[in-house]
C-alpha positions in Angstrom: 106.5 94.6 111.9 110.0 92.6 112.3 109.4 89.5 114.4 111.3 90.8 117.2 108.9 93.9 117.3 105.8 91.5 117.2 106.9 89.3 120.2 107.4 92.7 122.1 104.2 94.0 121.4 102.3 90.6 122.3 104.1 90.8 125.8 103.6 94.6 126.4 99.6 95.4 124.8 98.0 93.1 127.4 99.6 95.3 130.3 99.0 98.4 129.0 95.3 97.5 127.9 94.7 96.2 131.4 95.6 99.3 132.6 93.0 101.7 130.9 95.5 102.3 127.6 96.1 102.0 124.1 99.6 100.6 123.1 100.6 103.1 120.4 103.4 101.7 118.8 106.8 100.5 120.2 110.6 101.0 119.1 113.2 99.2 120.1 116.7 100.7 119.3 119.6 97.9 119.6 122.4 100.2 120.3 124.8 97.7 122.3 124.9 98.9 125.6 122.5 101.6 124.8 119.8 99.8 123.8 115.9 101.5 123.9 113.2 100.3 124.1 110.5 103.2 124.1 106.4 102.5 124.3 104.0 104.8 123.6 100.7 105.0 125.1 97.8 106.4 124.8 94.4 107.4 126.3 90.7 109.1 126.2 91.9 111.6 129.0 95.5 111.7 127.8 99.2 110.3 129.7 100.4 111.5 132.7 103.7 111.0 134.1 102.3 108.3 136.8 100.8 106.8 134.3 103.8 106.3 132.0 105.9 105.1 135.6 102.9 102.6 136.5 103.2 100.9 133.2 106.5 101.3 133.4 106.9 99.5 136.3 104.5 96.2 135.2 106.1 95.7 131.9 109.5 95.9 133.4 107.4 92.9 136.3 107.1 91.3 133.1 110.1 91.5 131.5 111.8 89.9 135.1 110.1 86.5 134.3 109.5 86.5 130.1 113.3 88.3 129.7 112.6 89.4 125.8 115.6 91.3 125.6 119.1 89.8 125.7 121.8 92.7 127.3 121.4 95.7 129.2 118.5 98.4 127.7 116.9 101.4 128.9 113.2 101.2 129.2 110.6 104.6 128.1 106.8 104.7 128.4 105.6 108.0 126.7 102.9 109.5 125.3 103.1 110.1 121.7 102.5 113.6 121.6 102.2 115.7 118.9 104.3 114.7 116.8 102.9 111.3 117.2 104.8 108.5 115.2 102.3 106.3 113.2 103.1 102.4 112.8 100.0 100.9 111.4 97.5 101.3 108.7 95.0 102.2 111.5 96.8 105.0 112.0 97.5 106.4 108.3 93.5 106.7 108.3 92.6 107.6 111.7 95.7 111.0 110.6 94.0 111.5 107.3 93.9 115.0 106.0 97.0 115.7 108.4 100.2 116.7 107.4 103.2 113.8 108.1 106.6 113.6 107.3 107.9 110.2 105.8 111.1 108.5 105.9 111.3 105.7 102.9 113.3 102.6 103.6 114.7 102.9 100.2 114.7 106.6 98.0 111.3 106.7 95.3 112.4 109.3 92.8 115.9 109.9 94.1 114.7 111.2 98.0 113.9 109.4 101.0 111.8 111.8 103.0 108.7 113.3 101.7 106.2 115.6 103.1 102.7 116.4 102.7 99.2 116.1 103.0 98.0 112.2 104.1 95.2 111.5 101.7 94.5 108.3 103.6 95.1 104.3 103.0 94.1 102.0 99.8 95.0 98.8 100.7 98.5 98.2 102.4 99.2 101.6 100.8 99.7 104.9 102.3 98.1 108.0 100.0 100.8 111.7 100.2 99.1 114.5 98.3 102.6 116.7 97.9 103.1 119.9 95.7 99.9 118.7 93.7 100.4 114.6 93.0 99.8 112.1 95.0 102.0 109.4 95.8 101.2 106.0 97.0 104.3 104.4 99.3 103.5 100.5 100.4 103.6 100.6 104.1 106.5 98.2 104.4 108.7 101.0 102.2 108.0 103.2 105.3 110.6 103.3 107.7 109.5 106.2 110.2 106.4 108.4 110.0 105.1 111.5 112.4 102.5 114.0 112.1 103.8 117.2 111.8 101.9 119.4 114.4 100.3 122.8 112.0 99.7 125.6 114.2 97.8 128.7 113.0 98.8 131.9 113.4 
């Protein structure tokens, strides 16, 4: 997590775990002027749309007195959905046996994406099962990672 990243998420968990939630993951997109900063939540009984405008509203009560962000940016509380990104370890192993699509920081074998089966964590590793071999990508390679929603027919 880039230092940026970690002094956002030390400002934003203790609202949203006040309120009943679990602070997903966070990203923030410096865009210039169209800068994002999106949180996801989450919850036993799920997100609702008040609930993503309540938070909303006390981390932005926050952000008026701590001001993390220098410039204009457009704040997003959202539930991760199905498609859920995964950030941490903790949530390689809670996915395991999912399927999630993986975006490298740097290409392994000439690719950066990769798809497949997650066979879990060893270590600060991340286990894909993939047409029959299983590759092992250090968390820190990992640039962006969702589960990929299966539905059956």
């Amino acid at each position: 997590m880039a230092i940026k990243d970690a002094a956002l998420h030390a400002l934003i968990e203790p609202v949203v775990t006040s309120m009943g939630f679990e602070l997903w993951g966070i990203d923030y997109l410096s865009q210039g002027k169209h800068s994002r900063l999106v949180i996801y939540i989450d919850g036993p009984e799920g997100v609702t749309v008040e609930n993503c405008a309540d938070i909303s509203r006390q981390v932005s009560a926050v952000f008026d007195v701590e001001d993390p962000i220098a410039g204009e940016y457009r704040l997003e509380v959202s539930s991760p959905g199905m498609d859920r990104p995964l950030f941490s370890l903790d949530h390689f192993e809670r996915y395991a046996g999912h399927v999630v699509a993986l975006k490298l920081r740097a290409p392994y074998e000439g690719r950066r994406k990769y798809q497949g089966l997650l066979a879990g964590i060893e270590g600060d590793d991340v286990l894909l099962q993939l047409d029959g071999e299983e590759y092992c990508f250090p968390i820190d390679g990992i640039d962006q990672a969702r589960v990929v929603p299966q539905f059956e027919e």
